[in-house]
Each structure stands twice: as C-alpha cells, then as structure tokens.
Kinemage of the C-alpha trace (Angstrom):
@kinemage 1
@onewidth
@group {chain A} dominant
@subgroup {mainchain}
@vectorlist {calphas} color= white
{ca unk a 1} P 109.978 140.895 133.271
{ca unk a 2} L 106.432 141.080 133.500
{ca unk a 3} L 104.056 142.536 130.801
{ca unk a 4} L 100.652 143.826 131.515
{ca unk a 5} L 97.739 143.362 129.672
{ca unk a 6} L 97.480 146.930 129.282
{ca unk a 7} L 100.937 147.135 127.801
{ca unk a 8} L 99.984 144.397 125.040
{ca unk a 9} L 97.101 145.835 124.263
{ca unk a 10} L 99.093 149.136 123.634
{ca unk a 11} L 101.788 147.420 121.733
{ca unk a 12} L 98.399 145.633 119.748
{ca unk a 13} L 96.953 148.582 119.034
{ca unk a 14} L 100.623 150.329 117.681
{ca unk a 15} L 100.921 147.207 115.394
{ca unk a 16} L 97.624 147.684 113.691
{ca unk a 17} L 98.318 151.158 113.034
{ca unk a 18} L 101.420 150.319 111.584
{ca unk a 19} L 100.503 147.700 109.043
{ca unk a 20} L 97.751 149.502 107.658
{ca unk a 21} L 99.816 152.299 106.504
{ca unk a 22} L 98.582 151.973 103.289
{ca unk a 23} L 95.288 149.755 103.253
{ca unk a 24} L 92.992 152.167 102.543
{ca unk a 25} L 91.006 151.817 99.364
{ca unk a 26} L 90.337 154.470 97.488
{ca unk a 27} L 87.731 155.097 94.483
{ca unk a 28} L 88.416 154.115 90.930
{ca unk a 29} L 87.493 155.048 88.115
{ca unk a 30} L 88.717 154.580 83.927
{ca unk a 31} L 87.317 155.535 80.467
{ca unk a 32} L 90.062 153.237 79.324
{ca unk a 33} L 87.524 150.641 76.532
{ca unk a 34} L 88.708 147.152 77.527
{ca unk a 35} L 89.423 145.959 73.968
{ca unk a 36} L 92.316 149.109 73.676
{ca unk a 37} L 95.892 147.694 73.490
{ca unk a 38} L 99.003 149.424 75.443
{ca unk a 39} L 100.780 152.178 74.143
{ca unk a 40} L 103.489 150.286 76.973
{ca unk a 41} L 104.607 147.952 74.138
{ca unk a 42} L 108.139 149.512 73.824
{ca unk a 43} L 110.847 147.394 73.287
{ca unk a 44} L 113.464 146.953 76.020
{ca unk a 45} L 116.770 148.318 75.112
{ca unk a 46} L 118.423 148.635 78.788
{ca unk a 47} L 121.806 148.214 78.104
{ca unk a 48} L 123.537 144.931 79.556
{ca unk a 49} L 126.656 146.398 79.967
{ca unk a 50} L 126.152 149.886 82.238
{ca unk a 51} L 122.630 148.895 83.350
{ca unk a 52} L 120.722 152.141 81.969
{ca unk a 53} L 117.681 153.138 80.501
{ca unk a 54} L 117.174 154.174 77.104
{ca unk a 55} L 114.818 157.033 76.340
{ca unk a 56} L 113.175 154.384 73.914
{ca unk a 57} L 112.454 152.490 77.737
{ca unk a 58} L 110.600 155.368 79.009
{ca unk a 59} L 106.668 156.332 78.461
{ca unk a 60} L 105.417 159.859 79.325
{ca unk a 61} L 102.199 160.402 81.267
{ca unk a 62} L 100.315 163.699 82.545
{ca unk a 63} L 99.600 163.898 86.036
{ca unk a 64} L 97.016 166.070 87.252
{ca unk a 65} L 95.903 166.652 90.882
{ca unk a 66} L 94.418 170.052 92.407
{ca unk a 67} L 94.149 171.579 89.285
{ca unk a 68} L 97.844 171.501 88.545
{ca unk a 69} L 99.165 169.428 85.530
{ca unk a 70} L 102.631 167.670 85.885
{ca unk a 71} L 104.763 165.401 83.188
{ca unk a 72} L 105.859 162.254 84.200
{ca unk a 73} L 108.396 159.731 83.397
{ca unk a 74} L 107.411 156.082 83.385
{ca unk a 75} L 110.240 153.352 83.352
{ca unk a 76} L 110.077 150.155 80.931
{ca unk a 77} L 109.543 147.331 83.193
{ca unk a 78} L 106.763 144.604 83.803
{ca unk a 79} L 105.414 146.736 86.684
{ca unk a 80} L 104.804 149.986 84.999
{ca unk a 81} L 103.491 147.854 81.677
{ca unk a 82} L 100.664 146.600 84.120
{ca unk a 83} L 100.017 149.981 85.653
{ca unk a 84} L 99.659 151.695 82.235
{ca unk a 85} L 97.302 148.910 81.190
{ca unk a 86} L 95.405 150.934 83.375
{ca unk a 87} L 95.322 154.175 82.178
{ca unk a 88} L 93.299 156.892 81.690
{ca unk a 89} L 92.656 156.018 85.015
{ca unk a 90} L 91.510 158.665 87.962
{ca unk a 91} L 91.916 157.403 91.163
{ca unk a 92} L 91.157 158.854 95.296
{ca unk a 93} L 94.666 158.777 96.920
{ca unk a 94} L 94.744 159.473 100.154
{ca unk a 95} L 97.739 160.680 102.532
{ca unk a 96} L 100.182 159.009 104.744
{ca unk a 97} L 102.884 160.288 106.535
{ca unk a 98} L 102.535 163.978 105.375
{ca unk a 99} L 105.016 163.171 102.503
{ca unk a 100} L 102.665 160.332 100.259
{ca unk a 101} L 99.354 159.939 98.614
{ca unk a 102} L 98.729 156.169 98.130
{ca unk a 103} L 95.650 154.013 95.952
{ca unk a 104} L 95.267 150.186 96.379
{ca unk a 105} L 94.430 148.840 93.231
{ca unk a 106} L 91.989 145.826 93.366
{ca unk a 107} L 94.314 143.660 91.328
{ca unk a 108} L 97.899 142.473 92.169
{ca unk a 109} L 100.513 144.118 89.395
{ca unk a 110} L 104.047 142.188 89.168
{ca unk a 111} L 106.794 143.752 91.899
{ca unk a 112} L 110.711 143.280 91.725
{ca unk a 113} L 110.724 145.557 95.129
{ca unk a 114} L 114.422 146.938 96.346
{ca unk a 115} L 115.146 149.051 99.287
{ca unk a 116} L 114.778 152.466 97.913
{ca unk a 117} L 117.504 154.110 100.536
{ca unk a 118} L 115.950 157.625 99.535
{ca unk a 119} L 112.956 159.161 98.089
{ca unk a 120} L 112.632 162.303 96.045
{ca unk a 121} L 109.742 164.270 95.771
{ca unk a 122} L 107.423 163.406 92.506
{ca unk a 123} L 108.876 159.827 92.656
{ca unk a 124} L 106.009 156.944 91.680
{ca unk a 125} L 106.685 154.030 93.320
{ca unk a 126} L 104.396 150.845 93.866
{ca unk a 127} L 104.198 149.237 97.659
{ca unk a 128} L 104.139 145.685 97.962
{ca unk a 129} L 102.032 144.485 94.858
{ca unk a 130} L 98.936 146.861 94.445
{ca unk a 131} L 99.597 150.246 96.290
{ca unk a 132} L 100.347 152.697 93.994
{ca unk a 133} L 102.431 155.788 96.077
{ca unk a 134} L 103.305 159.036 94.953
{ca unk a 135} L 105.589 160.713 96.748
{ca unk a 136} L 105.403 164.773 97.751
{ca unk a 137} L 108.242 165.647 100.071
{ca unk a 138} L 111.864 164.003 99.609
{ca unk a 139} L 113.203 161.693 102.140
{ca unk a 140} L 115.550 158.521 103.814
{ca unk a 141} L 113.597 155.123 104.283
{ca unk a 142} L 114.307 151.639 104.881
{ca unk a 143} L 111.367 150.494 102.724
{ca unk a 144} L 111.582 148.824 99.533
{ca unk a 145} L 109.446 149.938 96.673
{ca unk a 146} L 109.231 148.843 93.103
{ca unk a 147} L 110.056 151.894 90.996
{ca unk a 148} L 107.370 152.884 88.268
{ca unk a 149} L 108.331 156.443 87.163
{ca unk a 150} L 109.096 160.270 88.618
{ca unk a 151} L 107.368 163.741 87.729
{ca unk a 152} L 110.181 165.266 85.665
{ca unk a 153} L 109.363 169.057 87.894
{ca unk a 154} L 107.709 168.546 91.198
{ca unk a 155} L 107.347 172.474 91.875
{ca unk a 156} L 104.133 172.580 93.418
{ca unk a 157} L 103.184 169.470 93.960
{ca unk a 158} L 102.732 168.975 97.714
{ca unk a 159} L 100.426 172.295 97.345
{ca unk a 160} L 98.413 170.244 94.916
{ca unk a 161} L 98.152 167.612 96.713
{ca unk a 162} L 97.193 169.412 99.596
{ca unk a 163} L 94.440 167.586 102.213
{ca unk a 164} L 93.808 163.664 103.519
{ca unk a 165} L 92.481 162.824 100.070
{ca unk a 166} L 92.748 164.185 96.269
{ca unk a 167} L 91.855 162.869 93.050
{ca unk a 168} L 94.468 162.171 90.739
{ca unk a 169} L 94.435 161.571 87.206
{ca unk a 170} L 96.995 159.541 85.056
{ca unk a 171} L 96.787 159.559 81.280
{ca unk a 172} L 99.549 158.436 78.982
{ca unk a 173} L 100.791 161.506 77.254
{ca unk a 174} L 100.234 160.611 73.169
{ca unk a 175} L 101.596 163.494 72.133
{ca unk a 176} L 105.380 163.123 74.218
{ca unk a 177} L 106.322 159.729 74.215
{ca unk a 178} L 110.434 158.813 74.422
C-alpha cells in the first residue's frame, strides 16, 4: 500500500491537533502572600477497610465563573494539597471539546491518574501533571484523569461558562470546611 505525501501530511496535521488538546496557557493570577500556610493540612482518615472518604478528607472551595458562584468539594490527596497551595487563585480557562474548560499551570503538581470511565458535569479533574480541567457537560471517555474535587450543584454551569475562554476563580471556602 502506498501512502502519499499528501496523506501524511494530513495524518501530521490530525496528530498535532490532537495532542494539543489541552496546551494552551492561560493567564494567572493569585493574591495568595507566599509565606501563608495551607488550610489543605487535614489529616487523612480514608478508611483501609471500604476505601472511602471521610468528610474530615474533604476541603470546600467557591467557584465562580460568569458571575455565577458554585460550592465545591475538594478530595484529600497529594494532588488537590498542591492545587490548593494555590489558591485564591483566578485563572483564563479556555474550552475544549464543548464539554471542558482547561488551565496549564506553570508548575508540575503530583498525579496518581486512573481511567475515569465517565465524567459528570462539575467534576475537577487534573490532566497529565499541570492541566487543571473542569468539566461542564457529563460524559464516557477513555482518558485517565487524577481526580481533585466536584461542584456539589452544577445547575448552570455550562451557561456560565459560556464562550472559548472565561475567568475562573477558586478560593478555599473558610467559612464551610468538612
């Protein structure tokens, strides 16, 4: 079978496309001082025995994009310890795929990624080990995804997240915490 160059050029050019999925970097910005500790410091309590989370594991952070706020749920794990190092934190996520907003962080955060199977709307999930995805629309994938937290009610949020790009604020919710 013969290939033209034409038809590698194509198959080039779909490649490209592909793996940049979510390469984009967005702006940054945090009024987080650097000397401020975690409010992440939780101690584990996952139980060995069934494998679930404690609501002394969880943290929970306000969301707000396109002038709609939204509570979220952040697991207790070395991933989401790192990302809420980060917070307050406002950051440019753009779209991909009609169902995601995504943000590439300029640092690496630690990733135990697992094939999620399914997504649900308002799911928070990071993408390899800096691409922090928030997910609008629920649906089956064969991508794996280190989990980091869900928005408890995700009414409304694909409106607010409406267009290529939005900015999206994440601040740990003092006032809430599990």
């Amino acid at each position: 079978m013969k290939i033209g160059r034409k038809n590698i050029f194509v198959l080039f050019v779909l490649a490209a496309v592909f793996l940049m999925g979510c390469g984009y970097k967005g702006q940054q910005t945090s009024s987080k001082p650097a000397s401020e500790t975690s409010a992440a410091g939780k101690t584990n309590q996952t139980n060995e025995n069934t494998g679930k989370t404690s609501e002394s594991d969880l943290t929970k952070v306000k969301i707000k994009a396109g002038g709609k706020e939204f509570s979220a749920v952040f697991y207790k794990n070395e991933t989401t310890d790192a990302v809420l190092e980060k917070l307050p934190v406002t950051i440019s996520m753009n779209d991909l795929n009609s169902n995601e907003k995504y943000y590439y962080f300029d640092e690496e955060f630690p990733n135990r990624s697992e094939k999620a199977g399914s997504i649900k709307a308002g799911d928070i999930m990071l993408y390899g080990s800096s691409c922090v995805v928030l997910f609008y629309k629920s649906f089956d994938t064969s991508y794996s995804y280190t989990k980091i937290g869900y928005i408890e009610n995700a009414e409304g949020l694909e409106n607010a997240l409406n267009g290529s790009s939005v900015d999206v604020t994440f601040n740990i919710d003092e006032g809430e915490n599990l």
